[in-house]
C-alpha positions as MATLAB code, in Angstrom:
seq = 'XXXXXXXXXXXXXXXXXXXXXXXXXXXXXXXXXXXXXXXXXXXXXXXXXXXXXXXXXXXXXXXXXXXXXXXXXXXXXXXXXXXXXXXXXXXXXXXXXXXXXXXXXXXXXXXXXXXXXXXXXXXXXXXXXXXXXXXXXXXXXXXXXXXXXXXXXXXXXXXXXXXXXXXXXXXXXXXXXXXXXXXXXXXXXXXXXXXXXXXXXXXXXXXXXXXXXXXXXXXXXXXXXXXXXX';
ca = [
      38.928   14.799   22.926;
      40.127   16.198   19.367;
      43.958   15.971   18.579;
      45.472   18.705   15.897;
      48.468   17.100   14.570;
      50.999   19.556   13.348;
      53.600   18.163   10.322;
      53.797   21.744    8.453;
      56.690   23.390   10.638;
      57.282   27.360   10.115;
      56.612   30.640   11.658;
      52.701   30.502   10.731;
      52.204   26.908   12.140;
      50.281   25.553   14.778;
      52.583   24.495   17.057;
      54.355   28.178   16.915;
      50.438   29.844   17.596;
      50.091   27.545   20.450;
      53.293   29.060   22.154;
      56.664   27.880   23.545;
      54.982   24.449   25.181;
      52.435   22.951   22.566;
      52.145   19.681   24.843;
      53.613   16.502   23.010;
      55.466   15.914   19.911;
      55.294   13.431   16.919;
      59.058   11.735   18.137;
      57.935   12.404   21.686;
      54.585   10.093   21.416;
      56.481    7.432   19.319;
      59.624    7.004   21.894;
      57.141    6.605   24.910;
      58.124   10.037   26.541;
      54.743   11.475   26.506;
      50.954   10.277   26.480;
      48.795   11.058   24.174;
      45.637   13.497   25.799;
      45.848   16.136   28.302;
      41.946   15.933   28.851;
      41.005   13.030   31.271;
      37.379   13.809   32.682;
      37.404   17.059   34.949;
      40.069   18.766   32.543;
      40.236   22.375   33.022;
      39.613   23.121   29.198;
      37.810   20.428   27.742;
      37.217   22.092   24.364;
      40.635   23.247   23.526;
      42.054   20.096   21.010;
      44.896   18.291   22.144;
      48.360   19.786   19.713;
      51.161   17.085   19.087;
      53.669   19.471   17.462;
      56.463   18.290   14.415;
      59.595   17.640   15.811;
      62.615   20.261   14.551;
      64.429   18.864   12.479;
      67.316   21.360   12.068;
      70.224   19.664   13.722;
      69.977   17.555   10.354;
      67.752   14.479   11.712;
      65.843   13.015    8.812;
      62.197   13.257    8.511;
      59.706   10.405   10.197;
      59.877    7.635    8.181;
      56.585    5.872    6.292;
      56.825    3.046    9.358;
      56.620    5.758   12.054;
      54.072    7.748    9.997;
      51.677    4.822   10.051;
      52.238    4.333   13.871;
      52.033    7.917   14.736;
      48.707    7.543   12.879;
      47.545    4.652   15.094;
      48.439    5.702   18.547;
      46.583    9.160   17.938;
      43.599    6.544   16.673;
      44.010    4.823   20.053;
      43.241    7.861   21.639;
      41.240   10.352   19.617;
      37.631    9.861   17.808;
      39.102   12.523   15.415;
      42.663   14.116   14.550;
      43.112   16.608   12.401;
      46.040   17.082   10.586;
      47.888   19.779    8.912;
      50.758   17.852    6.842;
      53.571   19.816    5.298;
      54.849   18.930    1.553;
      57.284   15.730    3.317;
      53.211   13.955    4.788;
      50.926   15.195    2.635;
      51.141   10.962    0.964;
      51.722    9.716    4.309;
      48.828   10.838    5.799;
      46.506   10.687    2.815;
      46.348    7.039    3.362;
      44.676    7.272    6.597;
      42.398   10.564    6.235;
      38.219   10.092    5.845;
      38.145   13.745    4.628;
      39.985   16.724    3.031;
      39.534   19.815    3.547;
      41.769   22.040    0.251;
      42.674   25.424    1.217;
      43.999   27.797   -1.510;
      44.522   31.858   -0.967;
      42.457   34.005   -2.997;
      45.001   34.926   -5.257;
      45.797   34.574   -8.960;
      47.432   31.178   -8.357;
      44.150   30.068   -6.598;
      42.835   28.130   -9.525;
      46.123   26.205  -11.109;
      46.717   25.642   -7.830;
      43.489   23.148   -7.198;
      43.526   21.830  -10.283;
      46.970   20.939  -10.006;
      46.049   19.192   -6.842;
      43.166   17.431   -7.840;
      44.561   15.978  -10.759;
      47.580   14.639   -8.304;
      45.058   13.455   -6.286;
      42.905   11.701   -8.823;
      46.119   10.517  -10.484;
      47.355    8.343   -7.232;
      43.835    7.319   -6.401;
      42.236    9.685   -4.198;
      39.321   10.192   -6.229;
      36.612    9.204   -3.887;
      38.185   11.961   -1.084;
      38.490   14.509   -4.082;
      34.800   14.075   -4.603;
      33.744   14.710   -0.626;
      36.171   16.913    0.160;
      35.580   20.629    1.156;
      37.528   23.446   -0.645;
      38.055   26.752    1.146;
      39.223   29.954   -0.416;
      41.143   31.506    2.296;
      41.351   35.971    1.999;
      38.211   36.707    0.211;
      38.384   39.986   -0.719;
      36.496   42.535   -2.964;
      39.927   42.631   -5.243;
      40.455   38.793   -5.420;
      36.954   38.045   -6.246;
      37.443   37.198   -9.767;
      40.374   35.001   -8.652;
      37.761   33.699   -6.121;
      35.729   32.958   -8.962;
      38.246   31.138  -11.120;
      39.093   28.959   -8.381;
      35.485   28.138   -7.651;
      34.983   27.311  -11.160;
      37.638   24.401  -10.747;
      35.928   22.836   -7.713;
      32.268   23.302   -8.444;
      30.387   20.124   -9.097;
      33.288   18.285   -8.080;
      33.181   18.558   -4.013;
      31.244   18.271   -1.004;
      31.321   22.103   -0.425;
      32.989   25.354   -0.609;
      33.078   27.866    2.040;
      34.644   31.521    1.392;
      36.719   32.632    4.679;
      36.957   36.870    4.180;
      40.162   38.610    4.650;
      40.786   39.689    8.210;
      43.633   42.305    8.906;
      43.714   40.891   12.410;
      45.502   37.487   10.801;
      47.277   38.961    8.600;
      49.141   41.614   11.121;
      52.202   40.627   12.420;
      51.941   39.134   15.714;
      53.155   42.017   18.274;
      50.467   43.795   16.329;
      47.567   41.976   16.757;
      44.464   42.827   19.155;
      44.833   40.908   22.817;
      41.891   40.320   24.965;
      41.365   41.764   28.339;
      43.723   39.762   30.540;
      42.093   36.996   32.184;
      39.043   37.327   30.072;
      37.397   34.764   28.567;
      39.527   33.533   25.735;
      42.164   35.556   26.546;
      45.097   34.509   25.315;
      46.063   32.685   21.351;
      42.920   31.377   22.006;
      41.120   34.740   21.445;
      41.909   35.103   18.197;
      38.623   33.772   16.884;
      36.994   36.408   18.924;
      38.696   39.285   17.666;
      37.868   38.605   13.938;
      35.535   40.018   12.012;
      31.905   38.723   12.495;
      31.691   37.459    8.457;
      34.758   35.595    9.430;
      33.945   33.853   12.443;
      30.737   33.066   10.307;
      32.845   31.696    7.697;
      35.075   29.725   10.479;
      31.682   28.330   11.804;
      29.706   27.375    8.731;
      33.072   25.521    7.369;
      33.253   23.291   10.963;
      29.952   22.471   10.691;
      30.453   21.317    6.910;
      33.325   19.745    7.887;
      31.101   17.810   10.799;
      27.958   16.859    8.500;
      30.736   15.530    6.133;
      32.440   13.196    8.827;
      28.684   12.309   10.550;
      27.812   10.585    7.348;
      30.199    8.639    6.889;
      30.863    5.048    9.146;
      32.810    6.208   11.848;
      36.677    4.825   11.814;
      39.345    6.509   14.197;
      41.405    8.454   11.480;
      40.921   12.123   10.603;
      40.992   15.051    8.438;
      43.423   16.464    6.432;
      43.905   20.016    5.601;
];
């Protein structure tokens, strides 16, 4: 079992892709109101990854606090050989502690490049080097127009990562939702999950050849019950 832990909140976030019911919750798993893992042996969808969502926070509750961060982080390390974790602005520190690998996304845009060198040096600067140097950088909306943004941004990163992997622009993830392609009802991977279906082949290449990057990185490294973070 995988878990995808979701601390970036917002209208493009895991937790709202999943759907109205994403399973557990960060506050829910540290009260003791839900478990951990919907996928005992004989689960009916062993490869989907288990979501524990970020808790709303708009009726003015403060943000988890470093002590519940850190315990979050080991009952999902109780549970799970890997989490993966997608921390907003508030975790990024939090979690940074605990992650064996990054994976840096930036957008193919003219930002791209300030953008990862801004992050690097942070994360040199507060001693992150040695995940700086195996991390894998992805520059997200390749397109013939960005390229030389592309470029730039590559530039930044080269010689100084595990990897970088281009993911093309797709129209299909960049529509608005009630326009996007469905699958056949009751088809296979019909549903949010057939999203990855109805991309472009060069993208569901690029999807591919970045997991199994992301894998080989993780695979050579002694295995300890943390995670990645995007």
């Amino acid at each position: 079992p995988v878990a995808a832990l979701d601390l970036n909140p917002g209208q493009t976030s895991l937790a709202e892709l999943a759907g109205p019911s994403p399973g557990a919750t960060a506050r829910g798993l540290l009260a003791g109101r839900q478990a951990p893992g919907s996928h005992a042996p004989g689960s009916q969808n062993p490869g989907q990854p288990d979501l524990i969502a970020h808790d709303s926070v708009a009726d003015g509750r403060p943000d988890l606090s470093d002590a519940e961060y850190a315990r979050l982080i080991r009952i999902l390390a109780g549970r799970y050989s890997l989490t993966l974790t997608d921390p907003g602005a508030t975790a990024v520190a939090r979690v940074l502690a605990a992650a064996d690998q990054l994976v840096l996304v930036a957008p193919a845009s003219a930002d791209a490049a300030q953008a990862v060198t801004m992050t690097m040096e942070w994360l040199d600067g507060h001693g992150y080097g040695d995940l700086v140097t195996n991390a894998i950088a992805v520059i997200n909306g390749v397109s013939k127009r960005s390229m030389t943004h592309v470029e730039q941004a590559e530039l930044v990163v080269r010689g100084r990562c595990r990897a970088t992997v281009r993911v093309p622009w797709d129209d299909h993830l960049g529509a608005p939702r009630d326009e996007q392609i469905a699958a056949a009802p009751g088809g296979p991977g019909s549903g949010d999950a057939s999203r990855f279906g109805q991309l472009r082949p060069q993208v569901q290449h690029a999807y591919t050849a970045l997991a199994g990057v992301l894998v080989s990185a993780l695979a050579v490294e002694p295995a300890r019950p943390h995670g990645a973070a995007t």
